[in-house]
C-alpha positions as CSV (number, residue, x, y, z in Angstrom):
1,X,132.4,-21.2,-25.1
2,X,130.3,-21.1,-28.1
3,X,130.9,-17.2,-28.6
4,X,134.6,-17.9,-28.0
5,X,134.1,-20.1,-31.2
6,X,132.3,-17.8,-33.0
7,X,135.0,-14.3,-32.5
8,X,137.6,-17.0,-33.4
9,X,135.7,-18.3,-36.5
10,X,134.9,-14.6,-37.7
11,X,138.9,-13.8,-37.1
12,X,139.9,-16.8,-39.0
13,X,137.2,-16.3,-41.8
14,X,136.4,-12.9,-42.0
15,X,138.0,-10.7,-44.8
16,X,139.7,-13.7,-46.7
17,X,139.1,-13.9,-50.8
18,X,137.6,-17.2,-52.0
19,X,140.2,-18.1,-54.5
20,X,138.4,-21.5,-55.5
21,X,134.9,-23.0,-55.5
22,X,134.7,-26.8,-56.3
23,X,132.6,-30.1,-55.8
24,X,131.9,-33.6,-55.8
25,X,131.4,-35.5,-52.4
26,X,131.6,-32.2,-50.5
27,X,131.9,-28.6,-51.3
28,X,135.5,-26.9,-50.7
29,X,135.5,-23.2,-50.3
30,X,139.3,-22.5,-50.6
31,X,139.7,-19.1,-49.2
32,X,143.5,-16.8,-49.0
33,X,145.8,-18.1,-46.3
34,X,145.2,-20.5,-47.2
35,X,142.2,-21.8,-45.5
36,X,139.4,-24.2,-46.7
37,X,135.8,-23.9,-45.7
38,X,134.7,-27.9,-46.4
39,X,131.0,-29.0,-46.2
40,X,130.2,-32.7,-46.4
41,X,126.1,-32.5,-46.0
42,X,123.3,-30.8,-47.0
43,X,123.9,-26.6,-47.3
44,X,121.6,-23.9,-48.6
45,X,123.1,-20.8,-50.4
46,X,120.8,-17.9,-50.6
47,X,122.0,-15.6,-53.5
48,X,122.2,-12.0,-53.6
49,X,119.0,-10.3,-54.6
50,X,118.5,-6.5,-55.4
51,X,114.6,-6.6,-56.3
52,X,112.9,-9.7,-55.5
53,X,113.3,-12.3,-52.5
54,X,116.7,-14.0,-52.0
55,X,116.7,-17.5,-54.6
56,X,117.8,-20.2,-51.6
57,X,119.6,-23.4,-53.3
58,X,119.6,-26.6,-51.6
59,X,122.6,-28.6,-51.7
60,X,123.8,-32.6,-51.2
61,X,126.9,-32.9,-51.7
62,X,127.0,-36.7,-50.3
63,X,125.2,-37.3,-53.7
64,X,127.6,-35.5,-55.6
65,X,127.2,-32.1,-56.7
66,X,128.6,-29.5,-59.2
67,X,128.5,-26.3,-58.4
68,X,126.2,-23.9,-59.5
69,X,126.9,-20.2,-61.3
70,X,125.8,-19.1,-58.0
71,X,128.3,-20.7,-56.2
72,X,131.1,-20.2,-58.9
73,X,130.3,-16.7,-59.0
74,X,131.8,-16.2,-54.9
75,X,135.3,-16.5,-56.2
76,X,136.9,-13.5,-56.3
77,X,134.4,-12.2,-53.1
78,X,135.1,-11.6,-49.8
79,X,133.8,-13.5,-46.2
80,X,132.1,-10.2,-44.7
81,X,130.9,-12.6,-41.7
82,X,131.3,-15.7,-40.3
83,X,129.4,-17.2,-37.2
84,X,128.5,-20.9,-35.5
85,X,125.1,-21.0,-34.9
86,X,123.9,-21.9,-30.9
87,X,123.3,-25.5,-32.8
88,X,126.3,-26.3,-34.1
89,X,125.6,-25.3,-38.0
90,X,127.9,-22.7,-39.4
91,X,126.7,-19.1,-41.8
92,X,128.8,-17.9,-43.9
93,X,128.1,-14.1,-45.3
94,X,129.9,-12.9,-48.6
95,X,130.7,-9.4,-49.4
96,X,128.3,-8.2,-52.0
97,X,125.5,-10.0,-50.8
98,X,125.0,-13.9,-50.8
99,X,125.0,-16.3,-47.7
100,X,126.0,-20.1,-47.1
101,X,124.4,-22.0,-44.3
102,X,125.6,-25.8,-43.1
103,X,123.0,-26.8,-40.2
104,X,124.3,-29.4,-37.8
105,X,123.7,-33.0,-38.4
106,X,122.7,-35.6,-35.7
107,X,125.2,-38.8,-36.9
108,X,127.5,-36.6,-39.5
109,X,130.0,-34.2,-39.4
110,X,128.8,-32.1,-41.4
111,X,131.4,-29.2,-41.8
112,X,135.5,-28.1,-41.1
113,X,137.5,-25.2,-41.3
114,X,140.8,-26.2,-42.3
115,X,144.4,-24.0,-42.6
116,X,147.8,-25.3,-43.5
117,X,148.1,-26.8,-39.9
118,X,145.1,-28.5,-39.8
119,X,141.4,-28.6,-39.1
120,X,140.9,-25.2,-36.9
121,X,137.1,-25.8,-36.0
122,X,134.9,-28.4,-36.8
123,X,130.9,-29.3,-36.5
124,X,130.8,-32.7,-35.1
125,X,127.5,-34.9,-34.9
126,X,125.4,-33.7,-32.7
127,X,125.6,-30.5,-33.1
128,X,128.9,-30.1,-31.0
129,X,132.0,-28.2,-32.2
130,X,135.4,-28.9,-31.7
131,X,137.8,-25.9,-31.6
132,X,141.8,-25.4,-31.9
133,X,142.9,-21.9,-32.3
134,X,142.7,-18.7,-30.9
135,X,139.5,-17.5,-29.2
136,X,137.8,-20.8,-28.8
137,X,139.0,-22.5,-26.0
């Protein structure tokens, strides 16, 4: 099942513009569609990087976060990849360079990829992933 999940989380992700970047309890990627990559724990984005190693930034947004230039800077860019890892996390790869990792959380739920009809796959605690769409049952 779980590369069922991750074909239909690269066809739902892949190739959509991020439109919107914002923060507070949890980060919200809105993407065209429209669809909505939320986080509600700890992430790390690793920024492009032509010369030296990648800069990785660690992010809480249960403690309430804004976000970075880094961060800002993905609107306007593309998802070039998107995959659920064999634990439950999620990795997000951006056009240009850049990539967004959510690991899976033991108690929390710590991500969701929502459209207009509703959450379409989710990390639940545990590292389990719920799935309604296309590709993942």
């Amino acid at each position: 099942m779980q590369n069922g999940i991750t074909h239909g989380i690269t066809e739902v992700l892949a190739g959509r513009r991020v439109e919107s970047v914002s923060g507070g309890g949890r980060l919200d990627l809105t993407l065209d569609g429209p669809v909505t990559v939320r986080v509600a724990h700890e992430f790390r984005f690793a920024a492009p990087s032509f010369a030296a190693p990648a800069e990785v930034e660690h992010f809480f947004p249960a403690l309430t976060f804004r976000p970075t230039a880094t961060l800002l800077a993905l609107v306007g860019r593309t998802v070039d990849s998107a995959r659920v890892t064999l634990a439950g996390g999620l990795e997000l790869g951006f056009a240009g360079g850049g990539a967004l990792s959510v690991p899976p959380h033991a108690q929390l739920a710590p991500w969701s990829v929502v459209t207009a009809d509703g959450a379409v796959c989710a990390g639940l605690p545990g590292g389990e992933v719920s799935w309604r769409g296309p590709g993942g049952d």
